[in-house]
C-alpha positions, -999 to 999 in steps of 0.1 A, spaced: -230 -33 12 -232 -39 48 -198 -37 67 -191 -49 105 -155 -33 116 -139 -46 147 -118 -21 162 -120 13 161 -79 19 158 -62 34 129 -63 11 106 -107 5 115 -108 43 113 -88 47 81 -107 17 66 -142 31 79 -134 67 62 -126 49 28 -158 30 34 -182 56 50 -178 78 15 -188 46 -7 -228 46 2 -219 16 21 -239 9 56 -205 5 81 -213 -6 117 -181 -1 144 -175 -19 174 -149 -16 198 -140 -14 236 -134 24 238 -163 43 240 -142 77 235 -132 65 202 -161 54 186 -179 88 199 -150 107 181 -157 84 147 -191 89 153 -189 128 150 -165 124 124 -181 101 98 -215 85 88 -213 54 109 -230 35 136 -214 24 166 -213 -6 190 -192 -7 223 -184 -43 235 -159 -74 230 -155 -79 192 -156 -114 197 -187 -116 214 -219 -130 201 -240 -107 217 -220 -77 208 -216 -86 175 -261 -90 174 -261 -61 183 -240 -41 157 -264 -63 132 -242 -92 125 -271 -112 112 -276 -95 76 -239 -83 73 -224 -85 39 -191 -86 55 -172 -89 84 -135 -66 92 -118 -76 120 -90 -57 130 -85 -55 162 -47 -54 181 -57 -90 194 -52 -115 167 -74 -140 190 -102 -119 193 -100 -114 151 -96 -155 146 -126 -157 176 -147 -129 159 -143 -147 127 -151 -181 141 -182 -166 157 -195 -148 126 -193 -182 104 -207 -206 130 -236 -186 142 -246 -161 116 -228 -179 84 -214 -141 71 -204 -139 33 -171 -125 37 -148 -123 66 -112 -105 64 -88 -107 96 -58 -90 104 -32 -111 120 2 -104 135 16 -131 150 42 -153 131 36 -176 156 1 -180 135 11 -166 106 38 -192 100 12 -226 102 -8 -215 73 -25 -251 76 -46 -232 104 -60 -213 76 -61 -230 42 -79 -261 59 -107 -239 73 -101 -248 107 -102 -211 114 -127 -196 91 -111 -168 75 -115 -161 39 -88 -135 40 -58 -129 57 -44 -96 61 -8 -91 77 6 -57 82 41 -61 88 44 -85 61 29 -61 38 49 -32 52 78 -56 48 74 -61 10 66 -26 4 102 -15 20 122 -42 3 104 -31 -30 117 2 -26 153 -11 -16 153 -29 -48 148 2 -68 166 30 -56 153 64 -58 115 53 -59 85 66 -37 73 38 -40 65 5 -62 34 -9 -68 35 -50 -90 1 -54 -111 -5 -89 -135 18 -109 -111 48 -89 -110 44 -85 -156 37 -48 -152 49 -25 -124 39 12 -111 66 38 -99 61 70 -83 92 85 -83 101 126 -74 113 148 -99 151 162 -94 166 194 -106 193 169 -118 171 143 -140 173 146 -181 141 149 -184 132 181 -161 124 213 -181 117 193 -210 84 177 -223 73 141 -213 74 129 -250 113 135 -248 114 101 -225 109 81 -257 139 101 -278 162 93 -248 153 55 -245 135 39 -283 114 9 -276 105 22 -241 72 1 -230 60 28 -204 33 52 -198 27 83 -175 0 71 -152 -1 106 -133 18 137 -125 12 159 -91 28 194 -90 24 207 -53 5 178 -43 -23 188 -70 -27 165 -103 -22 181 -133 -39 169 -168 -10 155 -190 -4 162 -225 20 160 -255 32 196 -246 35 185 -205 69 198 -192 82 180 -164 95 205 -134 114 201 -105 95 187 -74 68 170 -95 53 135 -84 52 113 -110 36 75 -111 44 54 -144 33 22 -158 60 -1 -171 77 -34 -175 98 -42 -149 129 -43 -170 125 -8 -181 123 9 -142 154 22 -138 159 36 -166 134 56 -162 137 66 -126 174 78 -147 153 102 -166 140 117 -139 164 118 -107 206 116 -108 207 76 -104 210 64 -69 238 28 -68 224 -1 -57 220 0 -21 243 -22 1 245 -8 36 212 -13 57 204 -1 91 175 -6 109 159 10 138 135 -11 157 135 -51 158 98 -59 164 77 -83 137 88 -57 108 123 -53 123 131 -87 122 113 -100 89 127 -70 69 162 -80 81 157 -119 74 149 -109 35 178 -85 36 203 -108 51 193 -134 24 200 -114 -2 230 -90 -13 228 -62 21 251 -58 47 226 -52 75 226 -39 114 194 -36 132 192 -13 165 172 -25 194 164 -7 224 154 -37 245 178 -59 260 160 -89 256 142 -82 221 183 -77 213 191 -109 229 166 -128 206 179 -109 176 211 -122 171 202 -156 177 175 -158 152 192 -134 121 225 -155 113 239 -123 91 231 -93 108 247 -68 130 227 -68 162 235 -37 184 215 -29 216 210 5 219 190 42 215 185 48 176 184 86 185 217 83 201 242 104 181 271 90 193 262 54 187 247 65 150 286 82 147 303 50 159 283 25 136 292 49 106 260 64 98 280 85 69 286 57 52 251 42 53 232 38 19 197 34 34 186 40 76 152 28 79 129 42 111 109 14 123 98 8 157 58 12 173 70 45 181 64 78 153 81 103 173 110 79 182 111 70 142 108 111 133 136 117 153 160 91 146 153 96 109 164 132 113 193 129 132 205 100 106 201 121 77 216 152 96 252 129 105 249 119 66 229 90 59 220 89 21 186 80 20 163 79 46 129 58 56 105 65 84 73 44 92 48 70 107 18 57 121 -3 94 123 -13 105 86 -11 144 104 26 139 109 39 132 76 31 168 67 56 181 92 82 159 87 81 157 46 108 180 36 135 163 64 128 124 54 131 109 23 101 87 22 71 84 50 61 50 55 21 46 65 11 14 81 -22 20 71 -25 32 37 -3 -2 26 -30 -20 43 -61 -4 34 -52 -13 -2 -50 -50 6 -84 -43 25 -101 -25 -5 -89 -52 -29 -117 -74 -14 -143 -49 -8 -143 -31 -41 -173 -44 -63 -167 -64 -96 -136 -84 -107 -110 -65 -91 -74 -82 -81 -55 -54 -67 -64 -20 -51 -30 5 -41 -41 35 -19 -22 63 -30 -11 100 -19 -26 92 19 -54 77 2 -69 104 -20 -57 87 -54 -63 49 -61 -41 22 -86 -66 -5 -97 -61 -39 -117 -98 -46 -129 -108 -80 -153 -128 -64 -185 -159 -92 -189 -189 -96 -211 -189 -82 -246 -200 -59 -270 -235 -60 -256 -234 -66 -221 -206 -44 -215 -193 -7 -215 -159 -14 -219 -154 -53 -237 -146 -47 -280 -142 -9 -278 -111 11 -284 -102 35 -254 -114 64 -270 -149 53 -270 -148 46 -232 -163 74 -212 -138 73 -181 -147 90 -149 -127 128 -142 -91 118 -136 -94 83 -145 -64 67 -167 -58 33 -182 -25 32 -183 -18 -6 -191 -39 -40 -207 -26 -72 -198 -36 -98 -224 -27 -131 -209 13 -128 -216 11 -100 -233 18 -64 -217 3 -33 -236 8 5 -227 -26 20 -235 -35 44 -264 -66 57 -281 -66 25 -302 -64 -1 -278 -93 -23 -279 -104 -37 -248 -117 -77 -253 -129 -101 -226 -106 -113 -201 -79 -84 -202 -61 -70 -170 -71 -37 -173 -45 -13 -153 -62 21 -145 -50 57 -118 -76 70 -102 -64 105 -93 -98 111 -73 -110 82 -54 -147 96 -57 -151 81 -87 -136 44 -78 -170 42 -80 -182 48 -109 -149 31 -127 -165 2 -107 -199 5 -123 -182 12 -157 -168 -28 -157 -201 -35 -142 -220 -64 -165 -252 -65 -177 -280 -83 -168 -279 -108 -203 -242 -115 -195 -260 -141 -172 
């Protein structure tokens, strides 16, 4: 496939690295020469310096015969305008935009009437938004992942010393809770996977992602971790576009919630638009401020500003003064390893939205794509078609499937019905098919494996 990226930033390097490795033909363009160079050397690309948004530019980096057009650049006009340019002149297949801006974001009618040609819409913040209040609503996760419109659900969640289930085997979980609809997805032990069997013994420190009905989450996250009460108390550091969406879906629901911003007038704009929240102007990194607004007694203190040394800190300090649980959004991929064993849970930007990305660029019927562990591992939701004939997968049981190294199907959604995978399962046309990748080398192949044949047609 051939692949224009605007922007050569982190999320168009990140999404470029992913796409480099995947025998695709990825073309860059982007304003700073300095960076493109440095991708250049880096990975198997080609490279265009100019205006995204410009015709010529955009000729240039072979817009003509491109499969599919990326535009994520930090201006949201020079995304719509790149778009715009790419369907008028050179009528590109695909083209995915990332936009910011509530101001645009909030008049969908811009997009769903075609008025601005974009055939997919990506929106960090309000991805990063969901993902944070998905982990608020289930305490003690890493995170949470909804496949089948919300009917099945993955959980990564971090093994405990004080969990029921550490030191004993996996099949235990089933003695503990009858009638449990779950399955292990994967297990990491020192950030390596491990190949799960009857006999598996869950230790402390382990990783562990399961498949299950959303009913059934906590108690497992029980089995695993002492059991963290709902959360109630909120603060936030940071009111920019996350800042003030995440406190709007907080304040709306159960929280008690205070945001802390630095700028006087961001502040200002704050507490006129959130009607329940605690705005306090104010350094997040300030102890004594933290101490006066009773960080001891805070459930959750979530790091969010543009900043990742201002979030790092912050996030420390909070947890140091007694914070129970804390979040950080880190921007930098090489920070996360420093700061791992002094923050709860490292937030990336990126890898929430390279999954949205790689849901559209991934090859057959595929509705969801999660990047996981810093995009290494990958959680797919795949539609089985064909049959017996035209397919490798459609009217065979699972143990007949010959699944890439590290590939699991952990769930098959059958219209209504949810079904935890075993060797029996027979896969028919039309099924949800969930699957972990622990090795994103072979998304490939797992692609080709659903691929149908040519008398399908």
């Amino acid at each position: 496939m051939k692949i224009l990226i605007l922007g050569a930033g982190q999320v168009g390097h990140s999404v470029a690295a992913s796409l480099a490795h995947e025998d695709n033909d990825v073309t860059i363009v982007d304003t700073n020469a300095a960076a493109l160079r440095d991708l250049r050397e880096k990975l198997d690309v080609r490279v265009e310096v100019g205006q995204a948004s410009y015709p010529r530019v955009l000729e240039r980096a072979g817009i003509e015969d491109a499969d599919m057009l990326i535009a994520v650049t930090n201006s949201d006009e020079i995304n719509m305008m790149a778009c715009q340019v790419a369907h008028t002149l050179y009528h590109t297949p695909t083209k995915i935009a990332r936009i910011r801006s509530s101001h645009y974001l909030d008049r969908k009618e811009l997009f769903i009437s075609g008025a601005i040609p974009i055939d997919v819409l990506i929106s960090p913040e309000q991805l990063v938004t969901e993902h944070i209040f998905q982990l608020l609503t289930h305490p003690g996760s890493l995170q949470v992942l909804d496949f089948a419109n919300g009917k099945v659900q993955m959980v990564g969640v971090k093994a405990l010393h004080d969990g029921p289930l550490v030191g004993h085997q996996l099949t235990e979980m089933r003695e503990h809770m009858p009638g449990l609809k779950a399955r292990v997805a994967a297990l990491f032990r020192k950030g390596k996977p491990i190949t799960l069997n009857e006999s598996t013994i869950v230790e402390a420190g382990d990783e562990l992602f399961f498949i299950a009905s959303p009913k059934h989450i906590r108690a497992i996250i029980s089995e695993l971790r002492k059991l963290d009460k709902p959360y109630k108390r909120i603060m936030l550091a940071g009111g920019g576009n996350i800042g003030n969406r995440l406190a709007r879906l907080l304040e709306d629901s159960r929280y008690q919630v205070k945001i802390i911003e630095k700028d006087n007038a961001r502040a200002s704009k704050l507490a006129e638009r959130l009607d329940k929240t605690i705005v306090l102007e104010g350094d997040a990194a300030d102890e004594s401020l933290l101490a006066e607004e009773n960080i001891e007694n805070t459930d959750v203190f979530i790091a969010i500003t543009n900043d990742d040394e201002a979030n790092i800190l912050s996030s420390m300090l909070a947890k140091r003064l007694g914070a129970k649980r804390v979040m950080c959004l880190i921007n930098r991929l090489s920070y996360i390893d420093l700061v791992e064993s002094n923050i709860d849970i490292a937030i990336s930007p990126q890898q929430i939205t390279i999954g949205a990305l790689l849901t559209h660029i991934r090859r057959g019927d595929i509705v969801a794509v999660h990047s996981l562990r810093r995009g290494a591992a990958e959680a797919l939701e795949i539609i089985a078609h064909g049959d017996r004939k035209t397919s490798r997968v459609v009217g065979r049981r699972l143990d007949e499937i010959k699944l890439p190294p590290g590939t699991t199907i952990c769930a098959v959604v059958r219209k209504e019905d949810v079904m935890m995978a075993n060797t029996d399962t027979i896969i028919l046309a039309d099924d949800h098919i969930i699957m972990f990748v622990t090795d994103k080398r072979y998304v490939p192949a797992v692609e080709k494996l659903f691929q149908v044949g040519i008398h399908y047609f």
